[in-house]
Legacy VTK file of the C-alpha trace (Angstrom):
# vtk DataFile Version 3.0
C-alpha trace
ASCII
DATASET POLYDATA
POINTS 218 float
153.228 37.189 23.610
154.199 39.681 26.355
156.596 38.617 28.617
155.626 38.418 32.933
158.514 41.021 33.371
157.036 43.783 30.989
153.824 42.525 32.218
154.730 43.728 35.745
156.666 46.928 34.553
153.453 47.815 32.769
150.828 46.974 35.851
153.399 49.160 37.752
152.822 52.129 34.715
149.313 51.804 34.722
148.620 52.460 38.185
151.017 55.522 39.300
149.973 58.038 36.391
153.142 58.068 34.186
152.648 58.344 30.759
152.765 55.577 28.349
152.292 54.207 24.828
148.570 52.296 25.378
148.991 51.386 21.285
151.992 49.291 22.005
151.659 45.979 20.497
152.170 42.770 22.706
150.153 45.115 25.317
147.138 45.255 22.855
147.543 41.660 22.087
147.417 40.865 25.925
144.284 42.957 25.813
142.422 41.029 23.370
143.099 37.986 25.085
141.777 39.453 28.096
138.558 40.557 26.691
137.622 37.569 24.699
137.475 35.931 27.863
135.099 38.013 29.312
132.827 37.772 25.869
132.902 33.989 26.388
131.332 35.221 30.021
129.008 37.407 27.939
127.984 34.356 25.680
126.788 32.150 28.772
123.379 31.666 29.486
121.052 31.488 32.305
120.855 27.859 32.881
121.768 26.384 36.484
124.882 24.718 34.486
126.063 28.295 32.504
125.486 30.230 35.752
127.499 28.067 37.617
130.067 28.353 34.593
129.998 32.302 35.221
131.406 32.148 38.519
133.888 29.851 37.482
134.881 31.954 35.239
134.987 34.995 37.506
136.606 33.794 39.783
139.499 33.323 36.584
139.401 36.629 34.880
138.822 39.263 37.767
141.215 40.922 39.932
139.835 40.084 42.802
136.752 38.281 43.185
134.580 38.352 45.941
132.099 35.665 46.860
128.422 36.232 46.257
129.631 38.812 43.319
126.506 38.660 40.713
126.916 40.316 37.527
124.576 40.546 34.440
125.329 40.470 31.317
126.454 42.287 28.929
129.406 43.594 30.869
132.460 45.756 29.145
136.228 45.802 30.249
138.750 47.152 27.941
141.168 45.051 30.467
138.555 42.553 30.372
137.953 43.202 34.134
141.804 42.096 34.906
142.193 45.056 36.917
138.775 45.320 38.719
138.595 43.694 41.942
135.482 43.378 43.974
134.872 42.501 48.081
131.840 40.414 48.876
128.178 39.995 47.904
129.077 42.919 45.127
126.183 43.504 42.227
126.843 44.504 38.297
123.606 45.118 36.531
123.350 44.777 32.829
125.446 47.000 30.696
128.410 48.523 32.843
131.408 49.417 31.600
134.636 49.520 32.964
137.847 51.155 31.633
140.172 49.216 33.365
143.768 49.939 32.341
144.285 51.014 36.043
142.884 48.998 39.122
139.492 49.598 40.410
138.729 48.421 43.774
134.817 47.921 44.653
133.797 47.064 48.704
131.443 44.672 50.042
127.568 45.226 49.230
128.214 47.571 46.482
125.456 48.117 43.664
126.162 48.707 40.329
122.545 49.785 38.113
121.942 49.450 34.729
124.850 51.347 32.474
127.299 52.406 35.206
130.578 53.457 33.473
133.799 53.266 35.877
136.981 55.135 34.136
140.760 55.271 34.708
142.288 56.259 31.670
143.009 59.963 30.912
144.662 61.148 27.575
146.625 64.428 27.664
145.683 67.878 26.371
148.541 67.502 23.460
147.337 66.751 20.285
150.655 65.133 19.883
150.689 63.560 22.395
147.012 62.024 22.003
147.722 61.102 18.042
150.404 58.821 19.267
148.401 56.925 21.464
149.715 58.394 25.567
147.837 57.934 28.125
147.822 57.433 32.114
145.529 56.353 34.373
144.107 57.038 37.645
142.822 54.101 40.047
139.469 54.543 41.208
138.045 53.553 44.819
134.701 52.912 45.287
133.365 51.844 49.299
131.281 49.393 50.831
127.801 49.556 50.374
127.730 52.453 48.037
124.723 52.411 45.246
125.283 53.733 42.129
122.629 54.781 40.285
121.716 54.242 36.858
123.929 55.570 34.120
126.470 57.152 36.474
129.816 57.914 35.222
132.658 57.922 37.385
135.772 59.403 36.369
139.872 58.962 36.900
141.010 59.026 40.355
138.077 59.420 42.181
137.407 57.881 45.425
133.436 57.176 46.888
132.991 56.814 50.615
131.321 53.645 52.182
127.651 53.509 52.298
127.011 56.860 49.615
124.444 56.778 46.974
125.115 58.616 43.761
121.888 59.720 41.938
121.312 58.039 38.510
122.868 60.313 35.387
124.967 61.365 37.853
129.103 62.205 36.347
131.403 62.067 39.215
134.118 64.285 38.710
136.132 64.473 42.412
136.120 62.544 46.152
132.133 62.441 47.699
133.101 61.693 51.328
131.136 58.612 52.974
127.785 58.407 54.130
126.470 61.349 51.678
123.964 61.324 48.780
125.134 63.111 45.431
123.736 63.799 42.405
124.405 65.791 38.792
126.836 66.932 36.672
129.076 67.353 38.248
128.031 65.211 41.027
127.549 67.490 44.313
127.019 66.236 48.043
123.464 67.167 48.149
122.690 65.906 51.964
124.173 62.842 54.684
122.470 60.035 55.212
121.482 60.318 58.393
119.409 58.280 60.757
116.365 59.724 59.855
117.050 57.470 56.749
116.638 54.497 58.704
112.600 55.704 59.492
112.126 57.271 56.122
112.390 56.082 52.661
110.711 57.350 49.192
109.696 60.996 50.229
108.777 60.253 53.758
107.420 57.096 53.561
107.257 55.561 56.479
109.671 52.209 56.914
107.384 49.235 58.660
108.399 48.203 62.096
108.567 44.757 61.353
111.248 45.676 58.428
113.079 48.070 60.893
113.339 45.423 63.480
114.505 42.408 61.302
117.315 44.554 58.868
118.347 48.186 60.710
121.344 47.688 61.747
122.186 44.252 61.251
LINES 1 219
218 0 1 2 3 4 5 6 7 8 9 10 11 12 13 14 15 16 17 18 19 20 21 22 23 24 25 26 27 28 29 30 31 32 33 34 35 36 37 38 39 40 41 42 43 44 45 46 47 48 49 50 51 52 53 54 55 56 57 58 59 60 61 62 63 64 65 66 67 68 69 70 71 72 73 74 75 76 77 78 79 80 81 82 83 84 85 86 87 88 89 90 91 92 93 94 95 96 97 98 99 100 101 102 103 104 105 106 107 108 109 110 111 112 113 114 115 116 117 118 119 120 121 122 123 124 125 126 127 128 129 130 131 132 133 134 135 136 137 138 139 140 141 142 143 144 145 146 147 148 149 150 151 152 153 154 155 156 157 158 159 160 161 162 163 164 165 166 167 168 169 170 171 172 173 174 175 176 177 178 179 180 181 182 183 184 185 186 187 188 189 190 191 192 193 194 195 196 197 198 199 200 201 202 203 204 205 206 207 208 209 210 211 212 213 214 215 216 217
């Protein structure tokens, strides 16, 4: 059983990119316990009772949780989502994965689709090094209402800006500033979001007045 004082010692390792021994022992075995919680999560089912148990449990495994957070299962957390922590009305669809070993920090209104992977651990360029099981980590910062499209990969260290969309298939590699759509690999700022966006959608597709009136800018 790790003790609360390594315990903090290694929260403070995992976060500031110092190099450390991920294969050490009572920190694997903390691990495990984290993650069969979150199977148990995976395990519940769609009743009113074992959706109600999902929050519940939630609420006792994240970082942070946020209310009106909705995630479907299957989800993945190496830390077993210990380290991810969420603002409000947040959505995880089926399938993402997060490498948690550092913290990941998610604003309000955020979408997650299908297969989203969220990474902070790096391993060094030393064979050495890597064979003996070093590693640091990166925390990654994601904004409020950002979408993230299906099967995007973000990477170490980066940080998305509120409100930008990142194309599905996408790999996110450095910073995409707020307000900006990106795609590819790597993912490039291919225009803002502008408030043409709030007329247009789909191609120029016009956006109904009655929908314009009742949700732009409320």
């Amino acid at each position: 059983m790790i003790t609360e004082e390594k315990l903090k010692a290694f929260k403070e390792t995992l976060n500031d990119g110092t190099l450390y021994n991920s294969l050490d022992d009572e920190l694997l075995s903390y691990q495990h316990t984290l993650v069969q919680k979150l199977n148990e999560f995976n395990r519940s089912d769609d009743t009113p009772e074992g959706l109600a148990q999902r929050k519940e449990m939630l609420k006792e495994i994240m970082g942070t949780y946020g209310e009106g957070l909705y995630i479907i299962p299957p989800v993945y957390a190496n830390w077993g989502l210990k380290n991810v922590h969420v603002g409000k009305n947040v959505f995880f669809n089926f399938g993402c994965t997060f490498v948690d070993d550092a913290d990941i920090i998610i604003g309000d209104n955020t979408l997650l689709a299908p297969n989203v992977c969220i990474s902070t651990a790096e391993h060094p360029i030393c064979p050495d090094l890597r064979r003996n099981g070093l590693q640091y980590n990166k925390p990654v910062h994601i904004g409020k209402n950002v979408w993230l499209g299906a099967g995007v990969i973000v990477l170490a260290g980066v940080t998305i800006g509120d409100n930008s969309v990142i194309g599905a298939g996408s790999v996110v590699t450095k910073d995409i500033p707020a307000d900006c759509l990106a795609l590819g690999t790597p993912a490039r700022v291919i225009r803002k979001i502008t408030e043409q966006d709030d007329l247009y959608y789909e191609g120029g597709r016009e956006i109904p007045e009655e929908i314009r009136s009742r949700y732009i800018g409320k």
